[in-house]
Structures are given as structure tokens and as C-alpha cells.
N, C-alpha and C positions, 0 to 999 in steps of 0.2 A: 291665488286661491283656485284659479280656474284648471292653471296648473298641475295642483297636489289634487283635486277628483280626475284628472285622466290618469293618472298614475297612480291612484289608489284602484281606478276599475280596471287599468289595464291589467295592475299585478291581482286583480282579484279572477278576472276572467283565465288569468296563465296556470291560477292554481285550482277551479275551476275544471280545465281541460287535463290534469294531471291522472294520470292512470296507475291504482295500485301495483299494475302487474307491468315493468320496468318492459318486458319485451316488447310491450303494446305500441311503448315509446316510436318504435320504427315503425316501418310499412311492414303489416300485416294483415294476413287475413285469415277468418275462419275457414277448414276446409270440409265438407263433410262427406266422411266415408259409405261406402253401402252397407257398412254392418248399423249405420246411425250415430259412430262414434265421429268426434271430430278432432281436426292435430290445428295448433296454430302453427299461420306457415309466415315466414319472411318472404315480401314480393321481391323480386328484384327484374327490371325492367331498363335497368341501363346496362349497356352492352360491356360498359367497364366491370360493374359489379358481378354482370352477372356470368364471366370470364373470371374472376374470383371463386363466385358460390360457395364450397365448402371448404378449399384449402386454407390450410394452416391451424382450421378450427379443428379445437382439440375433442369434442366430442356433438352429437345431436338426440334432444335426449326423444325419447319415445312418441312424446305427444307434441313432438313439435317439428317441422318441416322446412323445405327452402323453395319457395313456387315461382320460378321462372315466365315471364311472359314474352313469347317474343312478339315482333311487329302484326307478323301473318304466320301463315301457314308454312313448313318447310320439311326439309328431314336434314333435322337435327342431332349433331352430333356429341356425345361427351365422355370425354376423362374422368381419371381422378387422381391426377397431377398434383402434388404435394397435399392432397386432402389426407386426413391420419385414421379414416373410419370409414368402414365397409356401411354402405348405401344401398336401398333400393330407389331405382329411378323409372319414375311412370310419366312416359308419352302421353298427351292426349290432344284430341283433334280441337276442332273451334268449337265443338257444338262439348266440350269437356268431356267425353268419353274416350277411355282406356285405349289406346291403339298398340303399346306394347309396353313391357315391362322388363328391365334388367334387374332381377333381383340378387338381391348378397353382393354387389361390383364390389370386387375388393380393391383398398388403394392402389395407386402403381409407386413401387419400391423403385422406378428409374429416377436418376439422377437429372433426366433429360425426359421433357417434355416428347420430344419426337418420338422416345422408344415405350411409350405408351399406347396400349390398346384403346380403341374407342368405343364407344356403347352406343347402340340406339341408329335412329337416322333409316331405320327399314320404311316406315308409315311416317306420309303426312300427318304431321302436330305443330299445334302453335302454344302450347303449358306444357312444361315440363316440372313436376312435383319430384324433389325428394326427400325421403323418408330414413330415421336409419336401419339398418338392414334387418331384414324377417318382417319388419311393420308392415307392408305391402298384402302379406299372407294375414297379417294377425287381422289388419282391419277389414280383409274380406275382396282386395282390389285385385281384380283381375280383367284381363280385357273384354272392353264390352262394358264395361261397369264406366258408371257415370259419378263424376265426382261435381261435388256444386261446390261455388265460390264465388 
């Protein structure tokens, strides 16, 4: 008996924690912009994942984002090595203010990783948010602008 009540509150507490909105399901977080709108962003904080980010995915839609954490501070650098969709990508420092922005990156058509141009890496940043391309502009981010999260 003692049994079937941990397993009826287990399964009650798992559904419970269930979330209408299926993206919730992973690591996210709200972001919010300076115009007051906000995008839900995918974290990604492992160095595996987040050497993946956007390639292969086939699209990102408007209000939603990929927010990169790294360890510390650095100048960071990025591609867009098998990713299939033009990007904007915003820098920012520890304190989450804007320190630069590569807006429109368009994918790279190389076959090869190496013959790929890289974005970014000018200013010390430790978040790297991206958006898909024009959102940058639409929701008002530019450097100097502080994003919360």
C-alpha cells in the first residue's frame, strides 16, 4: 500500500510540473527587450551544445531565441557553419549590456567549417543571444541597451 501512495504522488507531482507550452520543456528563459517585448530564449551552457546552437535547425521563429552563457568574460567568436537561416547575434558583457551586434549574418554556403567567416569577438562578453535576422532592429537592441534575464 505504502508503495502505490509514492507512486500515485510521484506521477501526480510529474504532471503537476508539466508545461502547456512544449518549449518550456527545455532550458529556457525569458528575455526582455528595451522596446518592453520579450522572446523565449533556449540556454545553452554546455560547450557541446552550445558549438551546435542553430545548425541544422531548419528555422527560428520571431519570439523565440538561442541565449548562450559562457563561463566568464571573453571575445567571442561565431559562425554560421551548417545553420540554414540568417541571424542576428548580440554580444553582451556580465553586467547584460549590448557590446555589439552582427545583424542579418547570413549562413555560410561552405562545405567546410574553415572557409567560413566569423562574427563578433571585437568586445568583452560573457551572453551571447540569438535572434532571427531583423529582430535585433525590431525589438529596439542596440548597443548600449541592456537586456534582462
Amino acid at each position: 500500500m505504502r508503495l502505490v501512495s509514492v507512486a500515485v504522488t510521484a506521477i501526480g507531482l510529474a504532471a503537476c510540473s508539466r508545461s502547456s507550452d512544449p518549449v518550456r520543456d527545455f532550458a529556457s528563459r525569458e528575455v526582455s527587450m528595451p522596446d518592453g517585448r520579450s522572446v523565449l530564449a533556449e540556454v545553452l551552457m554546455d560547450p557541446v551544445d552550445m558549438g551546435r546552437g542553430m545548425m541544422f535547425r531548419e528555422s527560428l521563429a520571431p519570439n523565440r531565441g538561442m541565449l548562450f552563457i559562457h563561463g566568464g568574460p571573453g571575445r567571442y567568436t561565431y559562425y554560421t557553419f551548417q545553420v540554414k537561416v540568417p541571424l542576428d547575434i548580440v554580444w553582451m558583457d556580465p553586467n547584460r549590456r549590448v557590446a555589439e551586434i552582427s545583424a542579418n549574418t547570413p549562413p555560410c554556403p561552405s562545405r567546410s567549417a574553415r572557409e567560413c567567416p566569423t562574427y563578433g569577438g571585437h568586445e568583452m562578453s560573457q551572453y551571447v543571444l540569438e535572434l532571427s535576422a531583423g529582430m535585433a532592429a525590431n525589438y529596439g537592441v542596440r548597443v548600449g541597451s541592456v537586456l534582462n534575464f
